[in-house]
DRENPARO-912661 format. One record per residue: residue in three letters; x, y, z of N, C-alpha, C, O, CB in turn. Coordinates in pm, 1 decimal. Glycine has a CB too. Example, Ala and Ser with C-alpha at 12.3 -4.5 7.8 and 13.67 -1.06 7.14 Angstrom:
+------+----------+----------+----------+----------+----------+----------+----------+----------+----------+----------+----------+----------+----------+----------+----------+
: type :      n.x :      n.y :      n.z :     ca.x :     ca.y :     ca.z :      c.x :      c.y :      c.z :      o.x :      o.y :      o.z :     cb.x :     cb.y :     cb.z :
+------+----------+----------+----------+----------+----------+----------+----------+----------+----------+----------+----------+----------+----------+----------+----------+
:  ALA :   1319.0 :   -569.0 :    780.0 :   1230.0 :   -450.0 :    780.0 :   1320.0 :   -330.0 :    780.0 :   1423.6 :   -331.9 :    846.5 :   1130.8 :   -447.3 :    904.6 :
:  SER :   1285.0 :   -225.0 :    708.0 :   1367.0 :   -106.0 :    714.0 :   1290.0 :      3.0 :    787.0 :   1340.9 :    113.8 :    803.9 :   1408.4 :    -59.8 :    572.5 :
+------+----------+----------+----------+----------+----------+----------+----------+----------+----------+----------+----------+----------+----------+----------+----------+
// end
This chain:
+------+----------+----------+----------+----------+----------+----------+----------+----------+----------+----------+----------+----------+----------+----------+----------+
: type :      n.x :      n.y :      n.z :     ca.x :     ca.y :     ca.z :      c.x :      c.y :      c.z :      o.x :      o.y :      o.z :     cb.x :     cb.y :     cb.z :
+------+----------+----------+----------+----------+----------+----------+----------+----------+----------+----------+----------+----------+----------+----------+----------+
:  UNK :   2850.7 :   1981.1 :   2345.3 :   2716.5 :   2037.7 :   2350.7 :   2614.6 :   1923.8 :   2349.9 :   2635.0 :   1835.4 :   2266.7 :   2692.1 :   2135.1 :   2231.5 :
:  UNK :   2505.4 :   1911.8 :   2431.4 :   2389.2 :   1849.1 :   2432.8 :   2326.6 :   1866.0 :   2323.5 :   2297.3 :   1970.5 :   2265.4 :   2317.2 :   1878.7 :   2527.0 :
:  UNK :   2296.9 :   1704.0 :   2283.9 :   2160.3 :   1714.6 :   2169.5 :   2075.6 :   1707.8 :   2238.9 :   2070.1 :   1629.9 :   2334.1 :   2128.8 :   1612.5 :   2056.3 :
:  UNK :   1973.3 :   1804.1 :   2200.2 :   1796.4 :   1778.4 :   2212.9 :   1787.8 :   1680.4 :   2182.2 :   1856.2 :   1638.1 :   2089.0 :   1688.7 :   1849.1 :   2136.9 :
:  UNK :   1685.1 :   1590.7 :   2259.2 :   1616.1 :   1455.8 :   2174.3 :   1497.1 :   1521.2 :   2150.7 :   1458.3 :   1627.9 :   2198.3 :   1590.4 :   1294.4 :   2258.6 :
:  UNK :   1434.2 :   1435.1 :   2060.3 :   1291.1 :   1469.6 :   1974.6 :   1192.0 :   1581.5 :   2043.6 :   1157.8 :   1696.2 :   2014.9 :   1193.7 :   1321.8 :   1961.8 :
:  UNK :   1159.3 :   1473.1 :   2166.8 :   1081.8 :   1588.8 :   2256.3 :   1136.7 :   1690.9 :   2290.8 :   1046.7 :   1767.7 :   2324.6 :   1038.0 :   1555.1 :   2371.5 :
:  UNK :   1249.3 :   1746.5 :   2304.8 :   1280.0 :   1869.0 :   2380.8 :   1273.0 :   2022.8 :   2273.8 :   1258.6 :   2143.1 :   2295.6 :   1445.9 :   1839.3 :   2449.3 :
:  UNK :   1293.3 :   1930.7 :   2145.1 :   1281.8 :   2010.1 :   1988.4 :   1137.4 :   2007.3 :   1986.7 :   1103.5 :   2105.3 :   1920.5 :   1356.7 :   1925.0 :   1833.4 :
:  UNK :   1057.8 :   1958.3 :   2017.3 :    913.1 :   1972.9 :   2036.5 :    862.5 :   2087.5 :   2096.3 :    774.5 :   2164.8 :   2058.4 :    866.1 :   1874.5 :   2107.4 :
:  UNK :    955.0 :   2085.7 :   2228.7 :    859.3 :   2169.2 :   2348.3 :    949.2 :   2336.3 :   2306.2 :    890.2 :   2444.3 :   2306.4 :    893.2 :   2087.0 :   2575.9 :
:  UNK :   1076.7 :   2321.4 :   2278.3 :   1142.4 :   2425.0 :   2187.0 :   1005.8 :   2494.0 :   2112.1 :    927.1 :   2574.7 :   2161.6 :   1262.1 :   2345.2 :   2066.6 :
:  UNK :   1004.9 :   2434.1 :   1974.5 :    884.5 :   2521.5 :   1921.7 :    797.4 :   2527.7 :   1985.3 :    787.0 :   2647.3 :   2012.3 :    829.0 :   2496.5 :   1817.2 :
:  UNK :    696.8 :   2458.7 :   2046.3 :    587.2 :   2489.0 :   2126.9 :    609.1 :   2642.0 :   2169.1 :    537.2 :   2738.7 :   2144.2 :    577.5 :   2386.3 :   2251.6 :
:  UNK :    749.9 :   2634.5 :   2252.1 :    740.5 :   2808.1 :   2327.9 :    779.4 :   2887.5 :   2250.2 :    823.5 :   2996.7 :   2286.1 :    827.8 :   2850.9 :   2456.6 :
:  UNK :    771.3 :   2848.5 :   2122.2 :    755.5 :   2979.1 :   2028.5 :    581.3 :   3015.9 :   1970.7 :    535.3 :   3113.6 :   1911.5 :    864.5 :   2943.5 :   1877.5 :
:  UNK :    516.4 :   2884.1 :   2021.8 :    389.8 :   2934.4 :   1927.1 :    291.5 :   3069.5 :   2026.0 :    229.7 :   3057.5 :   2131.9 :    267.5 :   2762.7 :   1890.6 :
:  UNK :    311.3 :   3184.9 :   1941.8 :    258.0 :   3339.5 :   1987.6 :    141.0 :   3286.2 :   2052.3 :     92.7 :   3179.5 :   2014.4 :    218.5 :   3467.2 :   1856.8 :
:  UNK :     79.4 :   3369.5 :   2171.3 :    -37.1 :   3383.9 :   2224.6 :   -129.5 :   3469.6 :   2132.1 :   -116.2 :   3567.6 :   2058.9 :    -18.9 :   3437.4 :   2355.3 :
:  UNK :   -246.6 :   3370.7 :   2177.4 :   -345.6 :   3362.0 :   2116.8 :   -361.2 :   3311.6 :   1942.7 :   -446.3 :   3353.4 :   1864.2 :   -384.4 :   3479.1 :   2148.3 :
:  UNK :   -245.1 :   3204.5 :   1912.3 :   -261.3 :   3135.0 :   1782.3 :   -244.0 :   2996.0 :   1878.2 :   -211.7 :   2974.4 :   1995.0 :   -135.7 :   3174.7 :   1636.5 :
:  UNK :   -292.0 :   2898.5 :   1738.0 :   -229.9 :   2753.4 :   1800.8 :   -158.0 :   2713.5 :   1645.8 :   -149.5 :   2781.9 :   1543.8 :   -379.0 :   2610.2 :   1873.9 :
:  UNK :   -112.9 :   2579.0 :   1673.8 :    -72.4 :   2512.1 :   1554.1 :    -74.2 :   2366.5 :   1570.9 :    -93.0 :   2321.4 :   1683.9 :     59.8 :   2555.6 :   1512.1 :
:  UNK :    -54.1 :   2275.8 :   1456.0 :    -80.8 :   2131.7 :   1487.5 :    -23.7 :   2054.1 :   1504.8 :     52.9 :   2051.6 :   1408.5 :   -126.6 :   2078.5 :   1435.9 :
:  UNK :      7.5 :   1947.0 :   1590.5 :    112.9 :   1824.1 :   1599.8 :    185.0 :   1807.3 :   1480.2 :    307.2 :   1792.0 :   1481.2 :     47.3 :   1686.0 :   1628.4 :
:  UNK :     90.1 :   1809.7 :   1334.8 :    160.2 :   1779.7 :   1231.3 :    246.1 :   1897.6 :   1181.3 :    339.3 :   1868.0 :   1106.6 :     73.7 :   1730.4 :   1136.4 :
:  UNK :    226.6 :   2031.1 :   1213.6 :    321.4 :   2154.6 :   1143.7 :    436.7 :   2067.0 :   1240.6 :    500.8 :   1975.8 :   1188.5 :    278.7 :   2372.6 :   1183.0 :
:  UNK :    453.5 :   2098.6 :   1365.5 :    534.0 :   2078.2 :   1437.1 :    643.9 :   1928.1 :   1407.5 :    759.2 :   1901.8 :   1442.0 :    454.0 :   2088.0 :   1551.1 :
:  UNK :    548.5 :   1860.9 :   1334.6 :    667.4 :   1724.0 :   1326.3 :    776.7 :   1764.8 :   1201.5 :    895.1 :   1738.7 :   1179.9 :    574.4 :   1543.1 :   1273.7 :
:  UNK :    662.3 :   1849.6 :   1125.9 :    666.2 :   1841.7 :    952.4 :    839.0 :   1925.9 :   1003.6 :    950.4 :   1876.0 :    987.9 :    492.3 :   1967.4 :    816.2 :
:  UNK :    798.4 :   2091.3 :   1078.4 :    891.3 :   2203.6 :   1086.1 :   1045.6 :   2117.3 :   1155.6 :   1164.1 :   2149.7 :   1148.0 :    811.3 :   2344.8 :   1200.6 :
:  UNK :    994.5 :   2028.0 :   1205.6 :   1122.6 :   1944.1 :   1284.5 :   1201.7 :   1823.2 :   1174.0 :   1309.4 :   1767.0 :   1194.4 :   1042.8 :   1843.0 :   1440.7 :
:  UNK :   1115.2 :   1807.4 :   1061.4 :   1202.8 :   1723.5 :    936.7 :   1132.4 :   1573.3 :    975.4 :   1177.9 :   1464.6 :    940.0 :   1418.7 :   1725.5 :    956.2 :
:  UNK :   1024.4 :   1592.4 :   1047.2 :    957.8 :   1443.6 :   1090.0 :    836.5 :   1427.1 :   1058.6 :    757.7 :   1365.5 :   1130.4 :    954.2 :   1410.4 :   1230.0 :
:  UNK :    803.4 :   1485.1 :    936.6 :    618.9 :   1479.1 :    866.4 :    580.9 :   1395.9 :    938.1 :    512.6 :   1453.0 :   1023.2 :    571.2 :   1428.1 :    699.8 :
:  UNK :    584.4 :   1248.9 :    963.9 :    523.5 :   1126.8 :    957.0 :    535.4 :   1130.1 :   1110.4 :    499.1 :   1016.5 :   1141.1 :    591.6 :   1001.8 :    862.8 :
:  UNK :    558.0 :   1178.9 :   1196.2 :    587.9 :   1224.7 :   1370.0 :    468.2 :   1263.8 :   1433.9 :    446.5 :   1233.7 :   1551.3 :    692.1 :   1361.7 :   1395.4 :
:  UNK :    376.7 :   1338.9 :   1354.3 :    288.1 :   1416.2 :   1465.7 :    190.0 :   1354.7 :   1552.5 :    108.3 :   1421.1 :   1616.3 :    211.9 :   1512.2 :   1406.1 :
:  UNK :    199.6 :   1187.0 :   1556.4 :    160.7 :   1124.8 :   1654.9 :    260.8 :   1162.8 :   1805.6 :    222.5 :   1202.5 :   1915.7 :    160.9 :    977.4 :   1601.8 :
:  UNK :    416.4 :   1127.9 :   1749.2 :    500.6 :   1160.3 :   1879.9 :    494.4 :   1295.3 :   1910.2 :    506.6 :   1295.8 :   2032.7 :    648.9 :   1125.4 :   1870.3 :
:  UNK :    483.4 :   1403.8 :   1875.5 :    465.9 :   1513.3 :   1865.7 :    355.4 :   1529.2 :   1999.3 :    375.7 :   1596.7 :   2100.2 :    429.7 :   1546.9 :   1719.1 :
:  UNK :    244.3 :   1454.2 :   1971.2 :    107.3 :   1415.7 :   2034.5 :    226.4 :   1381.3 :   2201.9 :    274.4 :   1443.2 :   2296.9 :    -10.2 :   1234.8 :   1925.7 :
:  UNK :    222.4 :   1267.2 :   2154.1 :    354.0 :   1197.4 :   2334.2 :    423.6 :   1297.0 :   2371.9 :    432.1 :   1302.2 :   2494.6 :    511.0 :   1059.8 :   2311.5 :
:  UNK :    470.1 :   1367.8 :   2324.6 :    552.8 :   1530.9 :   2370.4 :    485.2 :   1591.1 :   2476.7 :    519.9 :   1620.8 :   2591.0 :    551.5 :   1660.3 :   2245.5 :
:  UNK :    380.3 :   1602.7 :   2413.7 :    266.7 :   1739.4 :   2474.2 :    220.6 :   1677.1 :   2605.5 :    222.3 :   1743.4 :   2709.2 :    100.6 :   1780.1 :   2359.6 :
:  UNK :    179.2 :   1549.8 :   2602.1 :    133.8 :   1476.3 :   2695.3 :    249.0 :   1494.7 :   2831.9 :    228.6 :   1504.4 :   2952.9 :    114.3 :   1326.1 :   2630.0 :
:  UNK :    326.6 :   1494.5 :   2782.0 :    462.3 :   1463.0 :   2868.9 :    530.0 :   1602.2 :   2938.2 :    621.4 :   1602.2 :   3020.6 :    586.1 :   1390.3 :   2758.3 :
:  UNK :    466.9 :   1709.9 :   2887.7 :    503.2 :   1826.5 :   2882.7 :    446.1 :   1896.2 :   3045.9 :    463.1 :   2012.8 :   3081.7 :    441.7 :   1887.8 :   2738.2 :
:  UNK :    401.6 :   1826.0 :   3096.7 :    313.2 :   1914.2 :   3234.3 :    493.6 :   1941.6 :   3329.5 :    596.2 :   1874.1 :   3337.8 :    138.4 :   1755.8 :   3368.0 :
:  UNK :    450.5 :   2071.0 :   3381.6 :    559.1 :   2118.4 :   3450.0 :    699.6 :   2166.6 :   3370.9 :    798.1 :   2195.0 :   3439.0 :    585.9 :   2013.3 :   3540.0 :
:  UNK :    703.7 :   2173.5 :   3243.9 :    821.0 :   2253.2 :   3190.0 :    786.3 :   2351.6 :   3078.6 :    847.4 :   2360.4 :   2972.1 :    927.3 :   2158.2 :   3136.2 :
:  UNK :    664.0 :   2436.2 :   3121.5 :    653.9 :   2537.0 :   3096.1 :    634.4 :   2573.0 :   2947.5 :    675.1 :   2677.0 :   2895.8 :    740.5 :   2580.6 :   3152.7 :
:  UNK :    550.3 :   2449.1 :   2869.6 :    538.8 :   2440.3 :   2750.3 :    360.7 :   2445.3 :   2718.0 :    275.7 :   2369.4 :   2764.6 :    623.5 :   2311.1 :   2709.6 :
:  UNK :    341.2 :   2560.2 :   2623.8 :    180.2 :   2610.9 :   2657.9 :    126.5 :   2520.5 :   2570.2 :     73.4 :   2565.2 :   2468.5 :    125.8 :   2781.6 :   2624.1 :
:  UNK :    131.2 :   2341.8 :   2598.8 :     61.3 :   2252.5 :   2504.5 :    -98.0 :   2238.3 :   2448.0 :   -151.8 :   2157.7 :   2372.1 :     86.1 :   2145.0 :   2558.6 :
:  UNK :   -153.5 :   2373.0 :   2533.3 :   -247.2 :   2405.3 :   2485.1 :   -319.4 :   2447.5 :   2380.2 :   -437.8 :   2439.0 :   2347.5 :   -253.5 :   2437.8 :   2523.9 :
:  UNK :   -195.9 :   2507.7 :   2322.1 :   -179.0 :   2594.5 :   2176.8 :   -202.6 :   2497.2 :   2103.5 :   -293.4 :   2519.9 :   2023.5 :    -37.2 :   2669.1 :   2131.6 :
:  UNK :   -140.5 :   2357.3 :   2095.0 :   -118.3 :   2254.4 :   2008.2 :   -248.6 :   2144.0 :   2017.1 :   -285.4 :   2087.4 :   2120.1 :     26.0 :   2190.9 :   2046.5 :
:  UNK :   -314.0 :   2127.5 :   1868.0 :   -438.6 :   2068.8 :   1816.8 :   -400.2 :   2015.2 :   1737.1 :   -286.1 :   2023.7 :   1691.8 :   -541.3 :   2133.6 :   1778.7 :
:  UNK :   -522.1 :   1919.5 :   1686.4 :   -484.8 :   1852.7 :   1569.0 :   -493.2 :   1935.6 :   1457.1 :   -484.5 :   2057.5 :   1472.3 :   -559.3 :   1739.9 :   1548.0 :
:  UNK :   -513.3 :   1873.0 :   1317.6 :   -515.5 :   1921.0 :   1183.3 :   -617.0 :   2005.1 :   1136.9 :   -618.6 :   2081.5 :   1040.3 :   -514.7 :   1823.8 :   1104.7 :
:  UNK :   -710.5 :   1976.2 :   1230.0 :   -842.9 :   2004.2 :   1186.0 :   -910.0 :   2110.8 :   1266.6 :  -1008.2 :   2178.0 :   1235.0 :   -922.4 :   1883.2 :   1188.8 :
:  UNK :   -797.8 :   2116.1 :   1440.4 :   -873.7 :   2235.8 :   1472.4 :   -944.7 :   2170.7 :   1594.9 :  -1041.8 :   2238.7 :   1628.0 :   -976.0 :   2297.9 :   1346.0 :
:  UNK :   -927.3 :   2064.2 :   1669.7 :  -1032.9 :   1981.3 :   1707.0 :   -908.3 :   1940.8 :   1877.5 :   -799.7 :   1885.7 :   1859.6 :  -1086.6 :   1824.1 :   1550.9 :
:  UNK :   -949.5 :   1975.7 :   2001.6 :   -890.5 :   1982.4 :   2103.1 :   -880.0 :   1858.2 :   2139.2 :   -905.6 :   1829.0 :   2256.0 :   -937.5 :   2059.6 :   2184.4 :
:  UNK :   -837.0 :   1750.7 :   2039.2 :   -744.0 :   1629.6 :   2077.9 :   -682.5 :   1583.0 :   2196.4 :   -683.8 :   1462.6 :   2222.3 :   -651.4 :   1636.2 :   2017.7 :
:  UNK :   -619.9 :   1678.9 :   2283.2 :   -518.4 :   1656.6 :   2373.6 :   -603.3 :   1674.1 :   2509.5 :   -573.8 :   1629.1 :   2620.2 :   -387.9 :   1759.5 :   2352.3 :
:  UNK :   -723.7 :   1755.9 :   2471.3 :   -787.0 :   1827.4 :   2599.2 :   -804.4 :   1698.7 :   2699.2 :   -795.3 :   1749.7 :   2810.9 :   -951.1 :   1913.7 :   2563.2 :
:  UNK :   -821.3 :   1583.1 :   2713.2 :   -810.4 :   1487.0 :   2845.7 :   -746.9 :   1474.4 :   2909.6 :   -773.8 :   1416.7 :   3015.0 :   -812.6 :   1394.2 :   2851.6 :
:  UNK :   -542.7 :   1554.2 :   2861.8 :   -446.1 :   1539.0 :   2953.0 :   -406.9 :   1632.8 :   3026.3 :   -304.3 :   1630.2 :   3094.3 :   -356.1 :   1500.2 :   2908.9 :
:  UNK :   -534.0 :   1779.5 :   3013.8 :   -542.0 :   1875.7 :   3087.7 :   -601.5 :   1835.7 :   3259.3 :   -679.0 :   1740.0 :   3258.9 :   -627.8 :   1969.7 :   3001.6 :
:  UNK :   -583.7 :   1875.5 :   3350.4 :   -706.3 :   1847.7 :   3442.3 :   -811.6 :   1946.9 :   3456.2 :   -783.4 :   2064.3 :   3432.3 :   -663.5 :   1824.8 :   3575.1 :
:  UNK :   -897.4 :   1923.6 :   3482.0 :  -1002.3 :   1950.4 :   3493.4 :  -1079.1 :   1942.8 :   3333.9 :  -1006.7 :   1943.4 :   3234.3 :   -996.1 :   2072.3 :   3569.5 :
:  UNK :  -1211.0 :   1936.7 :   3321.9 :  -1247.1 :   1865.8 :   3192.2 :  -1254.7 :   2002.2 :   3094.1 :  -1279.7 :   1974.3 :   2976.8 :  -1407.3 :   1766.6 :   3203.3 :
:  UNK :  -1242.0 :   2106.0 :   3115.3 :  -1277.2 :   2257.9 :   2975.9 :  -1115.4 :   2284.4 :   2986.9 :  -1070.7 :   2326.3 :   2880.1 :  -1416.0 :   2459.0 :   3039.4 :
:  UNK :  -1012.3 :   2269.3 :   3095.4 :   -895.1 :   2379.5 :   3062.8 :   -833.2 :   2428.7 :   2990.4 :   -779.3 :   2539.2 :   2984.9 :   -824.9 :   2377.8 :   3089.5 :
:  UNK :   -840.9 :   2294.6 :   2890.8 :   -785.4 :   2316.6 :   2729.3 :   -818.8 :   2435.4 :   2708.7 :   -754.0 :   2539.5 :   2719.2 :   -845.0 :   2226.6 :   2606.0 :
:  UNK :   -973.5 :   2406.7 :   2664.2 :  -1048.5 :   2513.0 :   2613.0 :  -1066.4 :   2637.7 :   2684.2 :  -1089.6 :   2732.0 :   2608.6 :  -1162.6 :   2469.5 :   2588.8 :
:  UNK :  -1062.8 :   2664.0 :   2799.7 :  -1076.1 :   2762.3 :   2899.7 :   -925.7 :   2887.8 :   2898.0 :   -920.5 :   3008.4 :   2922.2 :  -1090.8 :   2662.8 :   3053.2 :
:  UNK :   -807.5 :   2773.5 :   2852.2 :   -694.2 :   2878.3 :   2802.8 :   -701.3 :   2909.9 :   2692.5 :   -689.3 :   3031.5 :   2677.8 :   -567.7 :   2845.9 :   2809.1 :
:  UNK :   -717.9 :   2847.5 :   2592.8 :   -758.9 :   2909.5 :   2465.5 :   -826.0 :   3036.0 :   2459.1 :   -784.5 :   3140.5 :   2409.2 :   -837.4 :   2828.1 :   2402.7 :
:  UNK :   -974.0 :   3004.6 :   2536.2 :  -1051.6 :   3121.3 :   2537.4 :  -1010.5 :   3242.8 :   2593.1 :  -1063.2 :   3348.2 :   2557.4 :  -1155.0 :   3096.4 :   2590.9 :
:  UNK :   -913.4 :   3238.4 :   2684.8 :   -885.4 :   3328.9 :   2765.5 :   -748.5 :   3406.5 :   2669.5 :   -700.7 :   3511.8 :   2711.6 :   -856.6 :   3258.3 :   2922.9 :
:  UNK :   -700.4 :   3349.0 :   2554.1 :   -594.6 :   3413.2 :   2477.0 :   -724.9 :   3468.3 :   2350.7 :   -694.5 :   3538.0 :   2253.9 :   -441.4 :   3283.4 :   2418.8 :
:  UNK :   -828.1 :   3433.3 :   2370.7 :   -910.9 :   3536.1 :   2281.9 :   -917.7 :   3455.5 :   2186.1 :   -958.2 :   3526.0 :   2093.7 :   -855.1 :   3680.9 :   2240.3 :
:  UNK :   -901.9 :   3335.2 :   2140.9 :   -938.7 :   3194.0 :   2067.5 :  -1082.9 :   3161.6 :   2116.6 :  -1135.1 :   3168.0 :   2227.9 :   -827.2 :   3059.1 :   2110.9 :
:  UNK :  -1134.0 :   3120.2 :   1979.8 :  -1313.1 :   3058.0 :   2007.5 :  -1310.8 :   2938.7 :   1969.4 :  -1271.2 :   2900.8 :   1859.2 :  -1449.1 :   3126.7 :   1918.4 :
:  UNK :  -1380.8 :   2825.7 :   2115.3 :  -1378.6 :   2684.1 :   2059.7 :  -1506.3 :   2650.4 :   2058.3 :  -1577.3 :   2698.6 :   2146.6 :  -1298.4 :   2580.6 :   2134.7 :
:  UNK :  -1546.5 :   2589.5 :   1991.2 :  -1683.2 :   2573.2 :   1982.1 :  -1738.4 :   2373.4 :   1971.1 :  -1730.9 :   2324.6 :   1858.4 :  -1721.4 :   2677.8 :   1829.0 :
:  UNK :  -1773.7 :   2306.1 :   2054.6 :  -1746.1 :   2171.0 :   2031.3 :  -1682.1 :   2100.2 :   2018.5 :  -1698.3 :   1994.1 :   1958.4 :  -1765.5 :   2139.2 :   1986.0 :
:  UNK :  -1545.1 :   2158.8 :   2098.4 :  -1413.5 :   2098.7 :   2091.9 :  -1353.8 :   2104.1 :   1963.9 :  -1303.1 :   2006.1 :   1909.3 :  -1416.0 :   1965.7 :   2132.4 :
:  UNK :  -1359.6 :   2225.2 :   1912.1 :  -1305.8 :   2280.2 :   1768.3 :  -1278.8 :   2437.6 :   1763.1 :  -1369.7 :   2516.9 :   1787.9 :  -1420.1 :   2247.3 :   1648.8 :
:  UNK :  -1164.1 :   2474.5 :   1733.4 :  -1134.8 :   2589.1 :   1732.9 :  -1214.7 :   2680.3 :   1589.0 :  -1207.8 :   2658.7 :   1468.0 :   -979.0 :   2580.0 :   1741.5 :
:  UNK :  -1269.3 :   2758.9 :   1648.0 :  -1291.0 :   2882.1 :   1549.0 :  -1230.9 :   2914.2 :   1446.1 :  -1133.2 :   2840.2 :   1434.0 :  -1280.4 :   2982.5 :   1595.7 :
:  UNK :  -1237.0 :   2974.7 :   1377.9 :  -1155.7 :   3057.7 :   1255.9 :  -1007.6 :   3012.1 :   1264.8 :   -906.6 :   3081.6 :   1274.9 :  -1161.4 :   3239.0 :   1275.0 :
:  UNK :  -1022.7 :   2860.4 :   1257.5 :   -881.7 :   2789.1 :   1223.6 :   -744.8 :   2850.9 :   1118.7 :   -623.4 :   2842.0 :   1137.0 :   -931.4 :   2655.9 :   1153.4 :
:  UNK :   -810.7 :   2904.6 :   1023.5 :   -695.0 :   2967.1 :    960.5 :   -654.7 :   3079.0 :    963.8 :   -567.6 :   3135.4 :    897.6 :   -693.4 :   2959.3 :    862.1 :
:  UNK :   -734.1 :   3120.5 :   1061.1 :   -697.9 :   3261.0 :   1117.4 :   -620.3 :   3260.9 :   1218.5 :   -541.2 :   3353.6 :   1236.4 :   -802.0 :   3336.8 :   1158.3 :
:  UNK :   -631.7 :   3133.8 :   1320.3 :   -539.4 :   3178.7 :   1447.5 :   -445.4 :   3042.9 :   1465.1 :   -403.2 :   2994.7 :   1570.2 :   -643.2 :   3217.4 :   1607.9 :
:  UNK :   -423.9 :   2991.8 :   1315.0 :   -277.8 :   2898.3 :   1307.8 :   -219.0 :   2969.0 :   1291.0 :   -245.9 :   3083.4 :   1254.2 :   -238.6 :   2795.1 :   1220.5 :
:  UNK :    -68.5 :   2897.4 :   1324.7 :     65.9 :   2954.2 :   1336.8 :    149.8 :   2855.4 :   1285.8 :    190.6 :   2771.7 :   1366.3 :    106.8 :   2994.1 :   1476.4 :
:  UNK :    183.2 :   2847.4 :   1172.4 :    291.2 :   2751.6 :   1092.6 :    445.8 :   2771.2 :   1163.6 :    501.3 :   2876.3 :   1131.7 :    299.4 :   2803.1 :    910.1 :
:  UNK :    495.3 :   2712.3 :   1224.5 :    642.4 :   2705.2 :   1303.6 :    772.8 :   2724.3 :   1157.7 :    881.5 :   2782.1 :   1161.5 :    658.3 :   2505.7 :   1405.6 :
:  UNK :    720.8 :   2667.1 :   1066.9 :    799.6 :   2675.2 :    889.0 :    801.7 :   2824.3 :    869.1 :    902.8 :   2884.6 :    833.1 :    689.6 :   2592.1 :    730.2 :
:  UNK :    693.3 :   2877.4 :    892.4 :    708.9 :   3019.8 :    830.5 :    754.1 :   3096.8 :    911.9 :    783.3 :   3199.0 :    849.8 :    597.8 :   3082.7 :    781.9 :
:  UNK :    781.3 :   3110.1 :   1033.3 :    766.9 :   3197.2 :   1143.6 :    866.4 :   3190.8 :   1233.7 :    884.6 :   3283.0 :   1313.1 :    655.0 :   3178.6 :   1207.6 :
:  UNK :    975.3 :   3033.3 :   1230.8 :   1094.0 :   3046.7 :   1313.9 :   1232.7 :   3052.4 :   1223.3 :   1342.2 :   3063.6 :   1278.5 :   1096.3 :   2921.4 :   1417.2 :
+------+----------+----------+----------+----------+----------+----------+----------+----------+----------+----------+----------+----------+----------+----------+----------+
// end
């Protein structure tokens, strides 16, 4: 049997995080046994165009659309978010503890 390497256990949870929540590089390193990761976590997402992983969902700690430059076009980040019924407001998600999704509690 194939091991996943890091990233592929990345993009794994990613396609579990429900529409219209997000969650953060750091749940995601922490839920994978790699607290101190959610920079690579970050290199995952980046790396993620074309295998069907909604890296959109995934923000930093704070709620704050971090990743949105490796989208194209300059809002898409934010433009899918909005469109799962998520509010960003200044490149910061809305009612952050309302529409996280901890990968620990939930897979």
């Amino acid at each position: 049997m194939e091991t996943l390497n890091f990233f592929d256990k990345v993009y794994e949870v990613a396609k579990q995080i429900p529409y219209g929540k997000v969650t953060s590089y750091g749940a995601i390193a922490k839920y994978l046994g790699a607290s101190r990761s959610a920079r690579m976590v970050g290199y995952a997402m980046n790396g993620s165009v074309g295998k069907d992983v909604p890296a959109h969902r995934v923000v930093n700690r704070k709620g704050l659309l971090t990743g949105k430059h490796h989208f194209d076009g300059t809002n898409l980040m934010q433009q899918l978010l909005e469109s799962e019924g998520i509010e960003v407001k200044d490149n910061q998600i809305q009612n952050f503890e309302k529409v996280f999704w901890d990968p620990s509690k939930a897979i």
